[in-house]
FITOR-837186 format. One record per atom (N, C-alpha, C): x, y, z; atom name; residue number from 0; residue in three letters. Coordinates in steps of 0.001 Angstrom, whole numbers, padded with zeros to 6 digits. Layout:
REM FITOR-837186
- X	Y	Z	CA	NUM	ALA
...
END
This chain:
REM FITOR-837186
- -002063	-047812	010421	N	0	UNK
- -000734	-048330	010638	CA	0	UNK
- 000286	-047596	009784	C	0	UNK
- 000021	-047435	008446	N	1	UNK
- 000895	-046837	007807	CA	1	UNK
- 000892	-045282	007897	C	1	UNK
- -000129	-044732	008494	N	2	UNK
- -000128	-043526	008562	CA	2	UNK
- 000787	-042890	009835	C	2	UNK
- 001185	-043573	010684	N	3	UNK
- 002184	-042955	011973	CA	3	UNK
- 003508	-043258	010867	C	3	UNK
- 003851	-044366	010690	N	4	UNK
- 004832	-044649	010441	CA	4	UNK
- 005336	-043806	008848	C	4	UNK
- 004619	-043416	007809	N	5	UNK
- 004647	-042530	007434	CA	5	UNK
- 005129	-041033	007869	C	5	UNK
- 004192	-040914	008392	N	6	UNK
- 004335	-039437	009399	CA	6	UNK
- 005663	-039265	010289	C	6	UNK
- 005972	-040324	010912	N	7	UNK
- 007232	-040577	011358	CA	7	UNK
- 008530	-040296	010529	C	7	UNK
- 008354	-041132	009440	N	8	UNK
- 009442	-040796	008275	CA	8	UNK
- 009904	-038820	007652	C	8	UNK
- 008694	-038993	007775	N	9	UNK
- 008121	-037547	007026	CA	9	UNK
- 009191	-036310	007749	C	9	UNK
- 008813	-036932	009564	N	10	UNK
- 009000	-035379	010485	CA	10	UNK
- 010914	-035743	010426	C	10	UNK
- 011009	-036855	010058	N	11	UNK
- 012588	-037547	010196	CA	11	UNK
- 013507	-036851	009188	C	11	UNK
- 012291	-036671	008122	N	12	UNK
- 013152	-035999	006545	CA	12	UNK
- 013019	-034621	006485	C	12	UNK
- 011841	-033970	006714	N	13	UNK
- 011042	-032808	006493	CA	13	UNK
- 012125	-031825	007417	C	13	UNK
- 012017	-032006	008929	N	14	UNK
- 012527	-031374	009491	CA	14	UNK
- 013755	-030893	009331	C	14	UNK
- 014561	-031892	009477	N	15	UNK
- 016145	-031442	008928	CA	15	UNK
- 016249	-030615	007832	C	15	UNK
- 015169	-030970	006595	N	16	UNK
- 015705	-030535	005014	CA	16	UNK
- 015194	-028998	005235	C	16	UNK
- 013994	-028748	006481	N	17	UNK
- 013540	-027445	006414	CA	17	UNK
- 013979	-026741	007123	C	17	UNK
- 015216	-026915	008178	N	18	UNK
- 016004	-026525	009208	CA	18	UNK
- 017298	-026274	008063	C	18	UNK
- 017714	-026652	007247	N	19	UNK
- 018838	-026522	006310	CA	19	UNK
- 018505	-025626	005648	C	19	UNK
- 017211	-025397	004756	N	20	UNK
- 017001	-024821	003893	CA	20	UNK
- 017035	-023012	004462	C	20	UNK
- 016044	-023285	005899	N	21	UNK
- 016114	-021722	006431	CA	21	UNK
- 017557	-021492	006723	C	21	UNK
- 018512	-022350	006960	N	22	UNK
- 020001	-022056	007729	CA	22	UNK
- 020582	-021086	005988	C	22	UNK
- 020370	-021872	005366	N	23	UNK
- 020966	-021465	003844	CA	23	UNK
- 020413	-020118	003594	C	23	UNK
- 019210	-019929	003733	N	24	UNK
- 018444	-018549	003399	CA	24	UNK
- 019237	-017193	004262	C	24	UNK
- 019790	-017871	005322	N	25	UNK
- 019611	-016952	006937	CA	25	UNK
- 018594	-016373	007564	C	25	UNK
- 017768	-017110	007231	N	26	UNK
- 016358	-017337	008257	CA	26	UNK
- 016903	-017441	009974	C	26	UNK
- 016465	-017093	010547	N	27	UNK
- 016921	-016848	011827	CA	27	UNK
- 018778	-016700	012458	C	27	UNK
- 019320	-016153	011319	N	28	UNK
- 020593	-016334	011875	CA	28	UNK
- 020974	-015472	012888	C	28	UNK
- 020321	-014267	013416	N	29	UNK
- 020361	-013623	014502	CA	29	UNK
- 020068	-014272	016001	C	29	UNK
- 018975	-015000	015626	N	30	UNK
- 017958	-016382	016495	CA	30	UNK
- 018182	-017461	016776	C	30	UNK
- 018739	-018036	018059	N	31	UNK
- 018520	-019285	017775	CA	31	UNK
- 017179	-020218	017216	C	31	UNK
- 018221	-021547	016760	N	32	UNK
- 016561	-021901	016204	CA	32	UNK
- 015672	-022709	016720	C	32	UNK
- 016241	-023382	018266	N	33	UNK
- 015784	-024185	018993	CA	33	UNK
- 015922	-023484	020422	C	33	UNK
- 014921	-024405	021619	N	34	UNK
- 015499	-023522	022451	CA	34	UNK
- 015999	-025079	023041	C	34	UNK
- 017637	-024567	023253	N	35	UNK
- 018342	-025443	023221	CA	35	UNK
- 018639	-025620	024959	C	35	UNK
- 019381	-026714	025307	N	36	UNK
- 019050	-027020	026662	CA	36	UNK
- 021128	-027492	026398	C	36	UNK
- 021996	-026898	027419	N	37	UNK
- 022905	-026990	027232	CA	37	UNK
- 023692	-028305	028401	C	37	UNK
- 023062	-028988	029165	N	38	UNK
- 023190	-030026	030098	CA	38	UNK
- 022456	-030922	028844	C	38	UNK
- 021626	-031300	028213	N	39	UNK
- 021266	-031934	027196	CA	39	UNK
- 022557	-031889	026487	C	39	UNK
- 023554	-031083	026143	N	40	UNK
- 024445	-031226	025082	CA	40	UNK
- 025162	-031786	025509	C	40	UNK
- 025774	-031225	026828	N	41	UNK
- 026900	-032180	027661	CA	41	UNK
- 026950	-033443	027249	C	41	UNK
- 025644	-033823	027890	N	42	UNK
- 025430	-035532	028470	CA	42	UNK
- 025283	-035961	026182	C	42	UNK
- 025074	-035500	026070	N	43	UNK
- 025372	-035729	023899	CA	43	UNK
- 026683	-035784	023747	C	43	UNK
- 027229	-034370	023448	N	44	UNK
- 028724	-034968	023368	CA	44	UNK
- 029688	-036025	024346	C	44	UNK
- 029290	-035913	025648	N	45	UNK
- 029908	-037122	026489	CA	45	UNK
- 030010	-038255	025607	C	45	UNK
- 028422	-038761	025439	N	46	UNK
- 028185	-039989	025165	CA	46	UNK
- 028089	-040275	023128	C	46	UNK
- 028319	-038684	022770	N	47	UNK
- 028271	-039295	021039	CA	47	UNK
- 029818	-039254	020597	C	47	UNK
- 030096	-037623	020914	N	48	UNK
- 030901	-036773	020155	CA	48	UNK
- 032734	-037328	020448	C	48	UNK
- 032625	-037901	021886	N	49	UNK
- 034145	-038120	022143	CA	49	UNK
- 034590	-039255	021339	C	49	UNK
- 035136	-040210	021266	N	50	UNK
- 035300	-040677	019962	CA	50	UNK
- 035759	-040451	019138	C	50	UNK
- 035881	-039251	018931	N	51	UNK
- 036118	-038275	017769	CA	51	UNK
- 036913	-036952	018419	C	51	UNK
- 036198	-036853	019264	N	52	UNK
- 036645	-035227	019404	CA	52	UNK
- 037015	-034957	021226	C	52	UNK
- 037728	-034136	021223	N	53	UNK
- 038321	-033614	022670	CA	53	UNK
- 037413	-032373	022884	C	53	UNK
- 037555	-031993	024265	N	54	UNK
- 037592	-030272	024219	CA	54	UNK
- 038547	-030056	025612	C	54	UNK
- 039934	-029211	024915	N	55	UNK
- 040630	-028895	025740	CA	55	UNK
- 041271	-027908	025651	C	55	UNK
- 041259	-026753	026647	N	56	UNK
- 041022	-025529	026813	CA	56	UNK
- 042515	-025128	026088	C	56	UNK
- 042346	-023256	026471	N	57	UNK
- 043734	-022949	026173	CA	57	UNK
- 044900	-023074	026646	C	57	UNK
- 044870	-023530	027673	N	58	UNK
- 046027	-023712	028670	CA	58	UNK
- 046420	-025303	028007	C	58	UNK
- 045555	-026451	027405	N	59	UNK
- 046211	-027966	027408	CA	59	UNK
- 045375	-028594	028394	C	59	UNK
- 044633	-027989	029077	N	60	UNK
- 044470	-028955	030118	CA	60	UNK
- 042618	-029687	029335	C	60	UNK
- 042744	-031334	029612	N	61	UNK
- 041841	-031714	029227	CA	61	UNK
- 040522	-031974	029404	C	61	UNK
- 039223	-031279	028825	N	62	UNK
- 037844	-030992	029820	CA	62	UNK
- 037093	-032338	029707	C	62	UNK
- 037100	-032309	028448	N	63	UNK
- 036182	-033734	027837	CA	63	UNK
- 037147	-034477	026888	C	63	UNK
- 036943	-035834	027099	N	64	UNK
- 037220	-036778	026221	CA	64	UNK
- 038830	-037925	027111	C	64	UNK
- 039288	-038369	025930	N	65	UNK
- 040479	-039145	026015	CA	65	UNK
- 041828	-039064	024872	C	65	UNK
- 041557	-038113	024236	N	66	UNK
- 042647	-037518	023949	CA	66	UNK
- 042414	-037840	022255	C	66	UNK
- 041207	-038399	022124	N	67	UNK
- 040642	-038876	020622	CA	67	UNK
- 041153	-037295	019795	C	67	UNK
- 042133	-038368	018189	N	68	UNK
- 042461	-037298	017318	CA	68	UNK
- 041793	-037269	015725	C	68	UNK
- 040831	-038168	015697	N	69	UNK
- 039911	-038278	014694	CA	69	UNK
- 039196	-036882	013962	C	69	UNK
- 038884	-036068	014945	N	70	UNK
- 037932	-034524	014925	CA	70	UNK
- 038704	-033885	015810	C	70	UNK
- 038983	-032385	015393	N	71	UNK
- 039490	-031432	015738	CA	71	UNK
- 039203	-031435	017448	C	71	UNK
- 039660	-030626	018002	N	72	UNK
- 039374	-029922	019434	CA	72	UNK
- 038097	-028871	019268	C	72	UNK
- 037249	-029679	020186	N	73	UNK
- 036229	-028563	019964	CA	73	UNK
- 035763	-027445	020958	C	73	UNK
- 036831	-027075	021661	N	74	UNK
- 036711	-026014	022843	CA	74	UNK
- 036842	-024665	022229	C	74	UNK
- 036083	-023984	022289	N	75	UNK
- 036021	-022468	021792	CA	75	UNK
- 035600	-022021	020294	C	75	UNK
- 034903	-023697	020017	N	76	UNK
- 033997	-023601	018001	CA	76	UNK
- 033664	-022361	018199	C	76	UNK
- 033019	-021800	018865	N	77	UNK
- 031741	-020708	018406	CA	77	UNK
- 032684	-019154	018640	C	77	UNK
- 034125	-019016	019023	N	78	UNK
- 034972	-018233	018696	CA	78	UNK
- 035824	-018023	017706	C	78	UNK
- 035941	-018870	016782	N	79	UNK
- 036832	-019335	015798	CA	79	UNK
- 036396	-019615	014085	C	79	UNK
- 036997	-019225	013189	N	80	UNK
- 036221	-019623	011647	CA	80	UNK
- 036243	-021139	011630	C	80	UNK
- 035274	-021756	011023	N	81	UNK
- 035540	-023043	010539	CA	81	UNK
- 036667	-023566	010238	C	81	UNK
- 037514	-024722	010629	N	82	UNK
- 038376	-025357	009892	CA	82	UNK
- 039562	-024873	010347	C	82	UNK
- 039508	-024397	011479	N	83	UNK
- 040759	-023187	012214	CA	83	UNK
- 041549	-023815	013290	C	83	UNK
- 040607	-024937	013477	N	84	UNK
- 041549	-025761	015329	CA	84	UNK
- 042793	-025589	014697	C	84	UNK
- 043388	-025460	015723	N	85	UNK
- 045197	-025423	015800	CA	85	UNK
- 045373	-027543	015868	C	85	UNK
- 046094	-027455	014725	N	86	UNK
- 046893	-028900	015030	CA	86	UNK
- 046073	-030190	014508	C	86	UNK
- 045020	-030047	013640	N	87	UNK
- 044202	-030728	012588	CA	87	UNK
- 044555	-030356	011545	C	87	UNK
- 044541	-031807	010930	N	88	UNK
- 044655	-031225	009288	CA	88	UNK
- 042894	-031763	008888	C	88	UNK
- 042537	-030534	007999	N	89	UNK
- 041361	-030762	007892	CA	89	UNK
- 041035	-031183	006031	C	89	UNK
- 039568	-031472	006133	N	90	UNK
- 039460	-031935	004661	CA	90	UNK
- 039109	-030872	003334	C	90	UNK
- 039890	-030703	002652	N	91	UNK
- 040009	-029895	001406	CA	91	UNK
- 039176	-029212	001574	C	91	UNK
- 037931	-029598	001605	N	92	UNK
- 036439	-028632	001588	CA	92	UNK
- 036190	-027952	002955	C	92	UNK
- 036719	-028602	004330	N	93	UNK
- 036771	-027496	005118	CA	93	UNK
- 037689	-026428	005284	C	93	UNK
- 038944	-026720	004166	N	94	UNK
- 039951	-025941	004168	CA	94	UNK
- 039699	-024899	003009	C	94	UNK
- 039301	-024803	002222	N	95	UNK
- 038322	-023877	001097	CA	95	UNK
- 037114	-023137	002298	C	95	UNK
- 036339	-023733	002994	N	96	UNK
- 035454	-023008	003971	CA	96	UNK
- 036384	-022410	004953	C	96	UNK
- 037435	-022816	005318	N	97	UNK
- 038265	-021606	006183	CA	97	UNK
- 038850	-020502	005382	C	97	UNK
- 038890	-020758	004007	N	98	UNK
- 039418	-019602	003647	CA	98	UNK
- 038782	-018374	003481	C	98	UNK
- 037405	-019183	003374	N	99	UNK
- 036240	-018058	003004	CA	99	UNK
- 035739	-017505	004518	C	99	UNK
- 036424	-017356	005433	N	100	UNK
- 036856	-016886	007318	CA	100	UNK
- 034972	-017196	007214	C	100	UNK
- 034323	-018477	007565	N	101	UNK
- 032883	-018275	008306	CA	101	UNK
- 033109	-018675	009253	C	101	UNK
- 033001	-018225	010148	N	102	UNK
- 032686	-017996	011917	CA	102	UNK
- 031058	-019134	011654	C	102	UNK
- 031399	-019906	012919	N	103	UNK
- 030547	-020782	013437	CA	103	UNK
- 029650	-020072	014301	C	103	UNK
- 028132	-020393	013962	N	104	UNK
- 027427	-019951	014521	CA	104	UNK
- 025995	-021028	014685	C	104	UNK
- 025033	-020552	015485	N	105	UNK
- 024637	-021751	015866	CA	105	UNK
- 023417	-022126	014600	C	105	UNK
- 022884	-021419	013645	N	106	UNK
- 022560	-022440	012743	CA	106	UNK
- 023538	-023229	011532	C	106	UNK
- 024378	-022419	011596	N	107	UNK
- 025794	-023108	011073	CA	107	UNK
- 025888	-024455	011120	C	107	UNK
- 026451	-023878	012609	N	108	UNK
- 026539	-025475	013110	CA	108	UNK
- 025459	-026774	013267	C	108	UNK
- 024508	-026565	013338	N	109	UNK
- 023295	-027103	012737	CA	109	UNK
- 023347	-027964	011778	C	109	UNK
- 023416	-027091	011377	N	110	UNK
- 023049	-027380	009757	CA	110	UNK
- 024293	-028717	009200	C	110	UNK
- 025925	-028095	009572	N	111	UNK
- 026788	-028582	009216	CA	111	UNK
- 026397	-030092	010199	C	111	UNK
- 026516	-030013	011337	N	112	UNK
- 026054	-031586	011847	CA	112	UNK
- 024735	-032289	011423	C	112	UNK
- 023984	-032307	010849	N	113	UNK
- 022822	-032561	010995	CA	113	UNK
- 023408	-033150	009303	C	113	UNK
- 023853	-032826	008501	N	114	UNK
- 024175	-032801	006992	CA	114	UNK
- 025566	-032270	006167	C	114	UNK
- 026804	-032526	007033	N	115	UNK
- 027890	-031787	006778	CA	115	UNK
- 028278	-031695	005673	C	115	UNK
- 027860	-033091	004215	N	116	UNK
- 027962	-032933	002827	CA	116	UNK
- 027318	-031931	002255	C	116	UNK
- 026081	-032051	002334	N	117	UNK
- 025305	-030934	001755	CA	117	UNK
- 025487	-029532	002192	C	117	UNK
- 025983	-029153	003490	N	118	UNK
- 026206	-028014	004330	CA	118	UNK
- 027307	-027839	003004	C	118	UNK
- 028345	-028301	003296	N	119	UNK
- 029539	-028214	002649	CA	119	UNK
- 029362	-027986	000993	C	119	UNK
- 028695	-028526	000310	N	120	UNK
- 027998	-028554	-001135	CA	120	UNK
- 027335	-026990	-001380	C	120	UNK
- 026965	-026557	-000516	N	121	UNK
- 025951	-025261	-000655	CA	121	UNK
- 026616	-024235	-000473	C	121	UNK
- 027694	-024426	000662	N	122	UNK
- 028461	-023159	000912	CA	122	UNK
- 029712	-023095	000074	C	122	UNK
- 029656	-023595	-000571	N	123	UNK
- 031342	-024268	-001548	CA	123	UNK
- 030424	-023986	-003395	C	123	UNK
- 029293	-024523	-003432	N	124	UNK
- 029005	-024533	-004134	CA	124	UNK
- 029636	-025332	-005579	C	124	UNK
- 030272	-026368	-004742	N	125	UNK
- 030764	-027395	-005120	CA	125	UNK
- 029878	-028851	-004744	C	125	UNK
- 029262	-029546	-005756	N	126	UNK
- 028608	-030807	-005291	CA	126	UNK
- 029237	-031878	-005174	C	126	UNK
- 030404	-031963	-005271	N	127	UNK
- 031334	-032762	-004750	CA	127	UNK
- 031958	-032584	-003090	C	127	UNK
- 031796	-031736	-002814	N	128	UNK
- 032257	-031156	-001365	CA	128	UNK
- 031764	-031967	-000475	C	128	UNK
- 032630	-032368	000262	N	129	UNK
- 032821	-033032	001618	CA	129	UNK
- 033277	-033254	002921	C	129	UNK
- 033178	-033760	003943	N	130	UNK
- 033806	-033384	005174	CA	130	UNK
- 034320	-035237	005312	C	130	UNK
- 035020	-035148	006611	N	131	UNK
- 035542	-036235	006838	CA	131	UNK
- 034569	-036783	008086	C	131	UNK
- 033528	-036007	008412	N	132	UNK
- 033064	-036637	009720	CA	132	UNK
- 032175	-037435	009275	C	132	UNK
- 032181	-038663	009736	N	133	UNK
- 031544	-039735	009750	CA	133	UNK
- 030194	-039456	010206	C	133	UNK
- 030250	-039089	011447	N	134	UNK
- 028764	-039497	012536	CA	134	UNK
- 028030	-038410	012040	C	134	UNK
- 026785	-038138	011980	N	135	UNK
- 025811	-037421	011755	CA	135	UNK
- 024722	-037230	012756	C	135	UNK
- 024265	-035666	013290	N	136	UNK
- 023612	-035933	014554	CA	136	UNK
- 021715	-035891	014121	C	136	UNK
- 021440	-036763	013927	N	137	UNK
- 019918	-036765	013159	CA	137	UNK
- 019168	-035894	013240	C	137	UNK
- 019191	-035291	014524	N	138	UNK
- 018246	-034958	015018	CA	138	UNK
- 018294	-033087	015486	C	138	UNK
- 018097	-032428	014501	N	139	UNK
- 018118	-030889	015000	CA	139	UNK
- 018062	-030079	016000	C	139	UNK
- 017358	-030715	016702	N	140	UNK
- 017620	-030073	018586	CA	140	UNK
- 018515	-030750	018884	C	140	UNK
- 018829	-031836	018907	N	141	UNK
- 020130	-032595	019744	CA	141	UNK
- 021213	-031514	019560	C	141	UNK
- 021133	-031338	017897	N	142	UNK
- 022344	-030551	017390	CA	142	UNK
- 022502	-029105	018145	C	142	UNK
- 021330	-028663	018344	N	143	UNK
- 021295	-027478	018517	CA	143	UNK
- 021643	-027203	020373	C	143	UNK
- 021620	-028457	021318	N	144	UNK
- 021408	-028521	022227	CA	144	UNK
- 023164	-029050	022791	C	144	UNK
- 023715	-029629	021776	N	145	UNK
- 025010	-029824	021579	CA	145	UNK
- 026066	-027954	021069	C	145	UNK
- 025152	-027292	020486	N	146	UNK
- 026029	-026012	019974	CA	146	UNK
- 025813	-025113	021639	C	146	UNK
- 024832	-025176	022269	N	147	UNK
- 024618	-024352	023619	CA	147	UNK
- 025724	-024562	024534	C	147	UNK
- 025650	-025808	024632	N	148	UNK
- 026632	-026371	025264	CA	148	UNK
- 028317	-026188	024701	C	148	UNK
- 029181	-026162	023665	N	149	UNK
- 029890	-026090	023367	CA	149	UNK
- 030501	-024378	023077	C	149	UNK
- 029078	-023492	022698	N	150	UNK
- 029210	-022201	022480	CA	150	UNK
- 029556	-021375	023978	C	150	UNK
- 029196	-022632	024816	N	151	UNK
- 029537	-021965	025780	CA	151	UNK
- 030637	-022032	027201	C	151	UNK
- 031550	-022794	026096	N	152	UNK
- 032697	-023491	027052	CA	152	UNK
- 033762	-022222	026586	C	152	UNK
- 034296	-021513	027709	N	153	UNK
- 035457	-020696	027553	CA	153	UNK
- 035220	-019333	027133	C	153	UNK
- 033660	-018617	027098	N	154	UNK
- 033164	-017661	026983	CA	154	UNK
- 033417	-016638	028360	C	154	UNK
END
């Protein structure tokens, strides 16, 4: 009995902390690190990400969401440095990570959803560093299945 539920915990903690740790190294940053399924991301951000966040193109016109101004616009992340949407004000520590121009990429982004304090802590090298996003996506393929999908709106 305690041994699933153990094991359960384990793949819950293990995974993420060892998906962060290679993102930090740049262990596969050429690679994706999942093989990500980008209709899986859709139907994710539909149902997690709006709430929070839009994606609406360059023209204004609106693809996803309801006009939520909580989280930036996320149409064209994977063209753009961190912390760059036009017309957000973002949080101190993503505004220190835009200065340092990192381009979003898909263990990046990973990494940053899955753990955006610690993402933010490592690349800042500040342990106080923080983001303002609330939601956290647990689960490393979701995340990664959510960046396919988004990396590939407006390409």
């Amino acid at each position: 009995m305690w041994g699933s539920a153990v094991s359960g915990l384990m793949s819950k903690l293990v995974r993420p902390a060892a998906l962060f740790a290679m993102t930090m190294m740049g262990a596969g940053a050429a690679t994706p690190v999942f093989a990500a399924d980008p209709e899986a991301g859709a139907r994710s951000f539909a149902r997690q990400c709006t709430s929070c966040h839009v994606l609406r193109d360059d023209g204004g016109r609106m693809l996803v969401g309801t006009g939520a101004r909580t989280g930036p616009n996320l149409f064209g992340l994977a063209r753009r440095p961190a912390g760059t949407a036009e017309g957000f004000v973002y949080s101190t520590a993503m505004q220190q990570l835009a200065a340092r121009t990192m381009l979003w990429d898909e263990p990046s982004f990973v990494a940053f959803v899955t753990g955006p304090g610690p993402f933010l802590q490592q690349r800042l090298s500040d342990r106080r560093a923080n983001s303002r996003m609330a939601f956290v996506v647990s689960n490393p393929a979701d995340a990664a299945d959510l960046w396919a999908y988004l990396s590939g709106l407006g390409n």
